[in-house]
Every structure is written in C-alpha cells, then in structure tokens.
C-alpha positions in Angstrom: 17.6 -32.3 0.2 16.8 -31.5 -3.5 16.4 -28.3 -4.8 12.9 -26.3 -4.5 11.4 -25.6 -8.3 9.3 -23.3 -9.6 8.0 -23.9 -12.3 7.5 -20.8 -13.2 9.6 -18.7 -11.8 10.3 -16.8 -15.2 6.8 -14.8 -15.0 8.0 -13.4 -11.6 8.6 -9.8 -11.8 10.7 -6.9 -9.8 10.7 -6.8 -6.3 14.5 -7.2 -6.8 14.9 -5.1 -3.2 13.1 -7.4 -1.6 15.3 -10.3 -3.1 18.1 -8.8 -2.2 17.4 -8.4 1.0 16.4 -12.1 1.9 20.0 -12.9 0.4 21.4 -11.0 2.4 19.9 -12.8 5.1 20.3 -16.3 3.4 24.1 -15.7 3.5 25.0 -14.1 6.3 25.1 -15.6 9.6 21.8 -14.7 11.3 20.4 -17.4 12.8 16.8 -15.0 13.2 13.9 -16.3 11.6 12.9 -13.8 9.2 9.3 -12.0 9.3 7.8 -11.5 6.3 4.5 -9.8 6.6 2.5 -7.5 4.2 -1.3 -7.0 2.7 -3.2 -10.1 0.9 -2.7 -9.7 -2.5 0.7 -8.0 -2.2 2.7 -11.0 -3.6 4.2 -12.3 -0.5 3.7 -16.1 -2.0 5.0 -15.2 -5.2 8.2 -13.3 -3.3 9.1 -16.3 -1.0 8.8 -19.1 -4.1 11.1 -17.0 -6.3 13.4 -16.8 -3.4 13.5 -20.5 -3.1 13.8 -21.4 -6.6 17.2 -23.3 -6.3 17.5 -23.9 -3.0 17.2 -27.0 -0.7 14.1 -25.6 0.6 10.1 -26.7 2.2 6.9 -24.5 2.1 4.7 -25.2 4.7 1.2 -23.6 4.4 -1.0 -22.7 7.2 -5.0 -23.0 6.5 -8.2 -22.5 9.2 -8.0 -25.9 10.8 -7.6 -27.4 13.9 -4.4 -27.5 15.2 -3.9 -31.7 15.2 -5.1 -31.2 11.7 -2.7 -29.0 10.4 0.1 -30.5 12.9 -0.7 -34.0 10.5 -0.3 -32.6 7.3 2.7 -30.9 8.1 4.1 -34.1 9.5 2.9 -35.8 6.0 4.7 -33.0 3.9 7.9 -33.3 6.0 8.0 -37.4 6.3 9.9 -37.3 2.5 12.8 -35.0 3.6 13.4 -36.8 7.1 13.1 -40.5 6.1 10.2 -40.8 8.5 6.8 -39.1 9.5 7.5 -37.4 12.6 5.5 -36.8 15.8 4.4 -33.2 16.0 1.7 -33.2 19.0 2.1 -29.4 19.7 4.3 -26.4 17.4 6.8 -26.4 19.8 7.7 -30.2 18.4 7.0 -28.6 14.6 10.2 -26.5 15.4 12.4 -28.8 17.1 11.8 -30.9 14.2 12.4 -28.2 11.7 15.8 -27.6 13.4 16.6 -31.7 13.4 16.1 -31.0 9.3 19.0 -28.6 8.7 21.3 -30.1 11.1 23.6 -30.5 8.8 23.0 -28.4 5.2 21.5 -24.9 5.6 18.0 -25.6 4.5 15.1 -22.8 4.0 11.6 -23.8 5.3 8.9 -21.2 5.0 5.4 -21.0 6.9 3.0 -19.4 5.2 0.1 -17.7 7.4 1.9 -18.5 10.7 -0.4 -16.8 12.4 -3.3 -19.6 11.6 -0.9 -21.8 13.9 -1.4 -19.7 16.8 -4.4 -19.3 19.5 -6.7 -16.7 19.7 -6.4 -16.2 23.5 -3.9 -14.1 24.5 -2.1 -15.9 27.4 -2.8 -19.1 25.3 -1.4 -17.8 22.1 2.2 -16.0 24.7 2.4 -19.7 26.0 2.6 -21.5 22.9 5.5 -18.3 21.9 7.3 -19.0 24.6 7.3 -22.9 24.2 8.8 -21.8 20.7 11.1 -19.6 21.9 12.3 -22.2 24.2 13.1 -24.6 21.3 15.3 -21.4 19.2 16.7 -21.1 22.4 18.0 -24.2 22.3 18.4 -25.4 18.3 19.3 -22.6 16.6 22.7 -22.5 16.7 22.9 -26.2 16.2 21.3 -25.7 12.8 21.6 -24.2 9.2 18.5 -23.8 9.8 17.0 -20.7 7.7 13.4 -19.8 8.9 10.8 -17.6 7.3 7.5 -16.9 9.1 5.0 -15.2 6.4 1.6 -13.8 7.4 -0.6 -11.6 5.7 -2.5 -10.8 9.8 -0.1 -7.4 10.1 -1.2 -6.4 13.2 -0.6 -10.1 14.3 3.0 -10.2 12.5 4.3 -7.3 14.3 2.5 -8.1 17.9 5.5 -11.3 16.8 8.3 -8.6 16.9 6.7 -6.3 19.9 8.4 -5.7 23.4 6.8 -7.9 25.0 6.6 -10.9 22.5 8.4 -14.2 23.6 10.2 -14.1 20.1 11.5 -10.6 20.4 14.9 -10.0 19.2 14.8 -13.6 17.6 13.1 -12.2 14.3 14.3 -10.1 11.7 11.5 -7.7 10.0 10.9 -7.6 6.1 7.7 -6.1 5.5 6.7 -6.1 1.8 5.0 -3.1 0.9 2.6 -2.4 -2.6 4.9 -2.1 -5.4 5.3 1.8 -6.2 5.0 3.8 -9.4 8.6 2.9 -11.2 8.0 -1.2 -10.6 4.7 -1.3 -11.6 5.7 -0.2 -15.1 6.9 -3.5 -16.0 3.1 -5.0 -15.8 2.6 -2.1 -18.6 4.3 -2.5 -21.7 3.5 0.6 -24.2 1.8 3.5 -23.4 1.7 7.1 -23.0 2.5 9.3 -19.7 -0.9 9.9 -19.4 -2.2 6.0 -19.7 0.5 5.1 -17.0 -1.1 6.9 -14.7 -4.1 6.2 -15.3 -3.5 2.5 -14.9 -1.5 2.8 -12.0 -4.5 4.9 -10.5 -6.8 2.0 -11.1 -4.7 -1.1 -10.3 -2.9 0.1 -7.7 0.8 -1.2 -6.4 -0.9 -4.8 -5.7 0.9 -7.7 -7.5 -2.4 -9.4 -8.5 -4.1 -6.7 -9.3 -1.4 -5.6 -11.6 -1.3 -9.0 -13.3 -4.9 -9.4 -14.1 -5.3 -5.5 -15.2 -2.6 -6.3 -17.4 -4.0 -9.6 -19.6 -6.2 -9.6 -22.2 -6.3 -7.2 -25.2 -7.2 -3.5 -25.7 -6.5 -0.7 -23.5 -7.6 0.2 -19.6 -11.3 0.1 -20.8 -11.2 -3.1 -22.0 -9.6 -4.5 -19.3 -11.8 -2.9 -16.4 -14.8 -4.0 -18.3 -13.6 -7.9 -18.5 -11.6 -8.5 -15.1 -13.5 -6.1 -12.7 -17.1 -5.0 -14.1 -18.3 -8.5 -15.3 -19.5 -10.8 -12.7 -17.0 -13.6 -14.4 -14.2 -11.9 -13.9 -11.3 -12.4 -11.1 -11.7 -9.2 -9.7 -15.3 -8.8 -9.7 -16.1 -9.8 -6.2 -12.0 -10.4 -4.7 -12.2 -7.3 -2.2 -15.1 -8.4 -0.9 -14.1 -11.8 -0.6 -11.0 -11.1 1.1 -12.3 -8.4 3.6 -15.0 -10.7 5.1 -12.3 -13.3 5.7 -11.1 -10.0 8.0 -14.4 -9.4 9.4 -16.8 -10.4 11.4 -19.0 -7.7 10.9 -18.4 -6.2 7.8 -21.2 -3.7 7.5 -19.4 -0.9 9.0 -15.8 -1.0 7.6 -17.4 -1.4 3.9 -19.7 1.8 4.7 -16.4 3.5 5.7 -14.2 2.3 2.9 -17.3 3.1 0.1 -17.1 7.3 1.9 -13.4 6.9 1.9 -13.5 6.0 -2.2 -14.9 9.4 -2.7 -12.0 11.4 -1.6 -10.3 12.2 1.8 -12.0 13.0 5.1 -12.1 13.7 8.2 -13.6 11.6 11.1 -16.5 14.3 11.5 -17.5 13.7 8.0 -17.1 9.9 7.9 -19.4 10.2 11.2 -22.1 11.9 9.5 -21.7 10.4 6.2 -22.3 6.6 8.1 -24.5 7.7 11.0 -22.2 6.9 13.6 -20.6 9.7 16.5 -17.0 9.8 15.8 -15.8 8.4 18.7 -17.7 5.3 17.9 -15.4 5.0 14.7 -12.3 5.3 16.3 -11.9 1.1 16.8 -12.7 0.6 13.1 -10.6 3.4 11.7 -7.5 1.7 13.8 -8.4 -1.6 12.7 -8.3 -0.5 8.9 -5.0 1.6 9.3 -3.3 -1.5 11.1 -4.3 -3.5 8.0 -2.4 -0.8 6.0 -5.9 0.0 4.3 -6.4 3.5 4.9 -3.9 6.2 5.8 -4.2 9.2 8.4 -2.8 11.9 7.0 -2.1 15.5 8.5 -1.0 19.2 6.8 2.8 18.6 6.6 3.6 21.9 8.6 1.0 20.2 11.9 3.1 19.0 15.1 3.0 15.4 16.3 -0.2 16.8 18.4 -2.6 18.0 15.9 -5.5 16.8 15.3 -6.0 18.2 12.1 -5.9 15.3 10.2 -8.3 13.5 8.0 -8.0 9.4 6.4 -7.6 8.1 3.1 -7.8 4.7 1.3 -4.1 4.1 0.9 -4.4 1.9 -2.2 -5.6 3.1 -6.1 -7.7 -0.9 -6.4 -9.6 -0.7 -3.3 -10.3 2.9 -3.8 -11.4 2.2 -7.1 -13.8 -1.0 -6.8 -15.7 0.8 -3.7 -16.4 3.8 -6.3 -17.1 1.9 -9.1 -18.3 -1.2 -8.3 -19.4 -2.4 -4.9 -22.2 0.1 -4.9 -23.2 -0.9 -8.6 -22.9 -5.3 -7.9 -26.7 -6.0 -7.9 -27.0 -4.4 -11.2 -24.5 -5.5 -12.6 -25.4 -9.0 -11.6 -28.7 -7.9 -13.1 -28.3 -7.5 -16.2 -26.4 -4.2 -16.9 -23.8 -4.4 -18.9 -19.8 -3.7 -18.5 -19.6 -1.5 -21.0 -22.9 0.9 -20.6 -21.3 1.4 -16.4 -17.7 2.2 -17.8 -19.5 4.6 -20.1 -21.7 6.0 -18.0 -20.4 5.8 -14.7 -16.7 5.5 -14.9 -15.7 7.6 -17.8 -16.8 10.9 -16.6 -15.6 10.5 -13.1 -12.1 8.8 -13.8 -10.6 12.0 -14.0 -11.8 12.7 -10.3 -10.9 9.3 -9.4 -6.8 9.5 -10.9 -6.4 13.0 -9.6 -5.6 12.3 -6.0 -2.8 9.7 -7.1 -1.4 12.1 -9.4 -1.3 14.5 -6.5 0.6 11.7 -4.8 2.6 11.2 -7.7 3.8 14.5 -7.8 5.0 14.8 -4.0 7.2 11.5 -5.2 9.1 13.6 -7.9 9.5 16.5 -5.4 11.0 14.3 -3.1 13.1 12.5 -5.7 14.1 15.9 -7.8 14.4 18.4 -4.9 15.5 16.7 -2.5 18.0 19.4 -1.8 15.5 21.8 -1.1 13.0 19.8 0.7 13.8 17.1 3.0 9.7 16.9 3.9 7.2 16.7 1.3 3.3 16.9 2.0 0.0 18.7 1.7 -1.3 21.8 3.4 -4.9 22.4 4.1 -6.2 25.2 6.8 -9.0 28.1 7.4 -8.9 31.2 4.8 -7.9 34.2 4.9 -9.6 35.6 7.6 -11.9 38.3 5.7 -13.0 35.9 2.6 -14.3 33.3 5.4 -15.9 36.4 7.3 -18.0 36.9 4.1 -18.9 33.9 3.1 -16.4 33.9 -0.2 -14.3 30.8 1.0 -13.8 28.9 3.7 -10.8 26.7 3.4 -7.5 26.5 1.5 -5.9 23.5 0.2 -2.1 23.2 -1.4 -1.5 20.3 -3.2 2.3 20.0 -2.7 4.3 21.9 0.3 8.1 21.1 0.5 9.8 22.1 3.9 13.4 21.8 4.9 14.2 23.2 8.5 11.3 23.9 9.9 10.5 26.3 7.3 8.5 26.1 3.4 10.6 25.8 0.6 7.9 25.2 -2.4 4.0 25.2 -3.3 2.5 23.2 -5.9 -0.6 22.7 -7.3 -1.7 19.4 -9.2 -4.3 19.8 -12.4 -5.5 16.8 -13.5 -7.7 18.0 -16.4 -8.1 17.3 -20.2 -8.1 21.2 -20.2 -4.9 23.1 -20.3 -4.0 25.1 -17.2 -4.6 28.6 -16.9 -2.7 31.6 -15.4 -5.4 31.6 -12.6 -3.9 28.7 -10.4 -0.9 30.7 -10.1 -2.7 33.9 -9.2 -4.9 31.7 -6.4 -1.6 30.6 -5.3 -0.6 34.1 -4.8 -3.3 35.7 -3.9 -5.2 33.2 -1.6 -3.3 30.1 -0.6 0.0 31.1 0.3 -1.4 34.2 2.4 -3.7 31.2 4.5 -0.8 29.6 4.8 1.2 32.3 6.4 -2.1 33.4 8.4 -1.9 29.8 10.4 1.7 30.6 11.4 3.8 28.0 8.7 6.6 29.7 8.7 8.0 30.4 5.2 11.5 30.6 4.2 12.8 34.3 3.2 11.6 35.4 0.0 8.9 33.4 -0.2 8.9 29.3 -1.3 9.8 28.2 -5.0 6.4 27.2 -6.8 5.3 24.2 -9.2 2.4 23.4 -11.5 2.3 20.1 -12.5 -0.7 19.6 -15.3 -1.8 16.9 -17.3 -2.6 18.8 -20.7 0.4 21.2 -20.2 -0.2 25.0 -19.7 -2.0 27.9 -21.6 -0.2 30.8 -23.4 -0.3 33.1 -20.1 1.1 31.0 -18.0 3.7 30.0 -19.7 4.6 33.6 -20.4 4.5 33.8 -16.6 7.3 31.2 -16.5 9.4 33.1 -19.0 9.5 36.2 -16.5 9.5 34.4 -12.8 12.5 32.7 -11.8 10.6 31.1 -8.9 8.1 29.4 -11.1 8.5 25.6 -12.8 6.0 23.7 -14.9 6.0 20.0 -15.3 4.0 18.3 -17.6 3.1 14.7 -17.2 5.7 13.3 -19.4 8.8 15.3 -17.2 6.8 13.5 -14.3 6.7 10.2 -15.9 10.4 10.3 -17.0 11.6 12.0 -13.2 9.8 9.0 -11.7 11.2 6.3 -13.6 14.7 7.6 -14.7 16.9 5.6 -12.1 15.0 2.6 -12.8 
C-alpha cells in the first residue's frame, strides 16, 4: 500500500504530545485499537492526518446515513487497496475486512465519527459491539493491523471503553483535549503579555478557532470584527451550527450557556435566571459537562460531598460568542455594523470577559512555579465573617487563588485584571476580611499563616510595593513574569 499524503501537512501545528503518544502506539506491539475522542473543533482530523502523513495508511469517514449507504462507500474507498470491492453487509464484515488488509504490512486505517456507524438502541447498538468484538477476537493478532476509532460523541466514545462495553480492554484511550496557554502561542506571532491573554481569552484552546482568529491583518479587533461579528465570516454562526447538530431541542442549553457567558454560577441562579426549578436542570447541566462544555467547579478546600459548587463554560470561544454575539445576531444581520458592537459592546466589557481566564491563568503558574508548596491549586468562595453578614456590610468572600498541600493552606492570591494599577487595599481585604472567612468555615491553615500573591495586569501602586519590600510573605507578579513562568519550558 502507498504512503498516505498530506498535502499540507506543513501548516499543522504543536500537539507534539499527542504525536508522540500515537507513535508510541504505532510501534509498539499493541494490537488495541486506539480511541481517539475529543470536542468538535478541537483538531482531531487535523491530529490523525498529520499522524498518517507517511504511512501506508486509509481514512474512512463516517457521515448521517444509512447504514448500507455508508457500508457501500466504504466498500468503494477500500476496492483500490484490496484489488476488489468487497462485500460489507453489516460492520462486523467492515472489520474482518479491515484485518484481511494488514495481513501482511502493518497498515493504519482510521474511522472518523465511529459513532455514526452504530445504532441508537441500546441492546441494538451492544449487539453490533459484540459482533465486532468477536471479529478482534479472532483477527487481531493475525494482523498488523493498526486501528484508530475517532469520534467527537464523548459521552458515546467512552460508553466504548466503559465496564460493561463489548470492546472493553480492547481500546486504548487518547483523548485530545483544547490546546492550553503555552501551545496556543504559536497561532500568535508578536505581541505583548497583555495581548496574549487577551487573545487566548477570546479564541480559546480550540484549533480552529485559533486558526481563523489568527488570519487576516491588524490586531484582536480587527480580527473579531471580520471572522466573528460579520455575518460572512467563519465564525459568525459555527457554535450555533455545531450545537444544534447536538440538540434536539436547543432552547434550553443555549439559555444556559448565554447565563453561563456572564460569569460562574450556581444551579439556583441559573434556575432563576432561565425560569426553570433546579432540579429540572440537572439532565441538561450533565449533558453539557459530558460534552466537556461547561465545568463544575467547587472551593478547593470542599470534600468530595459538598455541594457547594457552582458551573462554568470551560472554554474562552464559546464563552465569548454567547456574550458577545448570539444575543446581538438579529442586529447584526440587520444592519449594525462590526465595528460600532466591538466599540460599544465589546470594548468596555472585554476586561470583565478576560478576567476569569486570567484567574485561571494564574492558578497554572502556581501550580507550575510552586509546586513544592502546593500540590492543589483552586479557588475559595464561602459566607463572611460572621458580624459584617449580620449587618448587612458583606455577604460572601471570594479568593482568587488558594494553594493547599496536606490538607492544610499554603498561599492566597488575588487576580486584578484592570487597566488601573493595584492598590495596597487588596492586600488589606486579604488580611482583614478574606483570610479570617476562610478560617471561620474551618480551612485549616498551615502555621503562620499561608504565603500570599497579587498577580495584576498594570503592576502595582507605590504602597504596595513598599509593602512587598517589608513582608517576606508577600509576592507580586506582573503579567509579563506570568507570561514568561507559563511559557518558559516550552
């Protein structure tokens, strides 16, 4: 068989884990088909082509048709390699056949959206598993055969490598995850600390995304304004295209992803926010966490059994299109323009919008920087001291950045993302007010009280950097010691 091509494979960026990983696997001697699963739009058919490049390899890919259909143009694809156009009446034959094709060089073939292939009734879609199962049984170690299942159905890709799946212990995981801060900078180029986050607050760790909020000219404006605000461009309308393929019923997931832009909450407020009682949510909530859409998150010194725990939309693009431009598509099919929404609109809220990845941002360099002082890196949130919530002076505390090693917390930070230097009084609300609510809700702090960080955007005023000067236990970070502690081992 002759070499897969790509033609261009040169315009294929990092992911070089990933890579390594599947060669790993394309050398050794598992005979496992390999699982790759992960988010539309993460790059999984990019990842799987530059993994081919250069090796006797087939790409089969699944679309929503009948099964005889898709059975017959498989059979035409594969006729060339085989020397004949073979009978595949059922997926149990697709496989035997697959194995008949590597009997004797190892040979990759990838399925793309596997999942398509399979029934949507349970005991119908376990029977046709174990008919395939039966056939790996039997082939696999016959074959060179190298086998990659890809689906971008998550829920429906692990149900594949669950207990009680027929194919259990016959696949070997590779989930491919959003690319994270460090990779992303290579769709970039040239820019400040400042403009990197920023960009990587609006395009998120999704490879297409990232692509198309890289091209063109001019800066993150410019870019917004062309490939997401104007109805022409190739994000314009992609979320909602690719959720509906998801959804039957839309309505309700797109009201809870458009509250969720906003900031984080818990399912109380997202109740009242969308008219719905909270237990009614519950099925849609799970249904957008299993499609890695939107996190649950809980204060980092919680047990496994709280309930204290509100959701988030896990990904900077999504969050940032149900802000900025789902609730604004009429107009902007009407007539407004790009530019007069980014101004008016966008502009003053994009600071609101970055901060919560900058947050995020600066948990990462905890954990990368002080990692020998705290193994666990969250958030705390919890009730007030108890007098100021008795009069009415404030009702609940939040810390940005809590680091915990043992059982016990090591360091407090707070995150400003502001075009305003940062004054003395975080520090003092630190000391005053949030560390004393955290001690009231029984955290238990290490002896002498936890190291703390202020990480700022526009550095820090005269006052508290004086403060910095005298107290051993204080650290500022600007954004560019972020920026560099994020990306140095890269």
């Amino acid at each position: 068989m002759e070499a897969f091509s790509w033609n261009i494979r040169d315009e294929f960026l990092n992911r070089a884990d990933d890579l390594a990983q599947m060669g790993d696997w394309w050398e050794g001697r598992d005979r496992n088909a390999l699982a790759l699963y992960g988010r539309r739009r993460v790059g999984k058919s990019w990842l799987f082509r530059a993994f081919a490049h250069g090796k006797p390899a087939v790409i089969l890919v699944s679309e929503r048709r009948t099964e005889g259909a898709q059975l017959g143009r498989f059979a035409e694809r594969l006729a060339p390699h085989l020397g004949f156009r073979p009978d595949l009446p059922d997926l149990a034959a697709l496989f035997e056949v697959l194995y008949v094709l590597a009997a004797e060089q190892k040979t990759l073939v990838v399925i793309d959206e596997f999942p398509y292939l399979l029934p949507t009734a349970r005991t119908a879609r376990r029977d046709v598993l174990s008919s395939i199962q039966a056939v790996m049984e039997e082939r696999r170690e016959g074959s060179a055969l190298k086998l990659v299942l890809c689906g971008s159905h998550i829920a429906q890709m692990q149900g594949l490598l669950s207990e009680d799946s027929p194919l259990r212990g016959r696949l070997t995981p590779q989930p491919v995850l959003p690319t994270g801060f460090a990779d992303t900078q290579l769709f970039v180029g040239e820019a400040s600390a400042v403009e990197r986050v920023e960009r990587y607050a609006v395009a998120g760790g999704m490879s297409l995304y990232l692509d198309e909020l890289a091209r063109g000219s001019g800066g993150l404006r410019q870019r917004v304004c062309s490939r997401v605000l104007s109805q022409r461009g190739p994000l314009f309308n992609d979320p909602r295209e690719v959720l509906e393929e998801e959804f039957r019923q839309p309505g309700v997931y797109f009201s809870l992803l458009e509250e969720l832009s906003k900031g984080e909450h818990s399912i109380g407020d997202l109740a009242a926010a969308v008219g719905r009682r909270s237990t009614d949510l519950n099925p849609y909530l799970d249904t957008l966490r299993e499609m890695q859409l939107v996190e649950r998150v809980a204060p980092v010194t919680a047990g496994k059994a709280s309930r204290e725990h509100r959701f988030r939309i896990g990904d900077g693009f999504l969050r940032f299109w149900f802000r900025f431009v789902f609730p604004f598509q009429e107009d902007l099919r009407s007539g407004l323009r790009a530019e007069d929404h980014y101004s008016g609109e966008i502009k003053p809220a994009l600071n609101d919008h970055v901060a919560p990845v900058f947050e995020s941002l600066c948990r990462e360099w905890t954990r990368r920087n002080l990692g020998t002082h705290a193994s666990k890196v969250g958030s705390w949130w919890g009730p007030a001291l108890h007098e100021l919530r008795r009069s009415g002076v404030r009702s609940e505390e939040e810390i940005d950045v809590v680091g915990m090693q043992r059982g016990r917390v090591t360091l407090i930070g707070e995150c400003k993302w502001t075009s305003a230097r940062t004054k003395v009084d975080v520090l003092r609300d630190l000391d005053d007010y949030k560390l004393r609510a955290m001690r009231q809700s029984s955290a238990k702090v290490s002896a002498g009280g936890p190291a703390i960080l202020i990480f700022s955007r526009a550095g820090f005023n005269d006052n508290l950097m004086a403060a910095a000067h005298e107290r051993s236990d204080l650290r500022l970070v600007g954004v560019e010691e972020l920026v560099s502690g994020l990306l140095h081992d890269r």
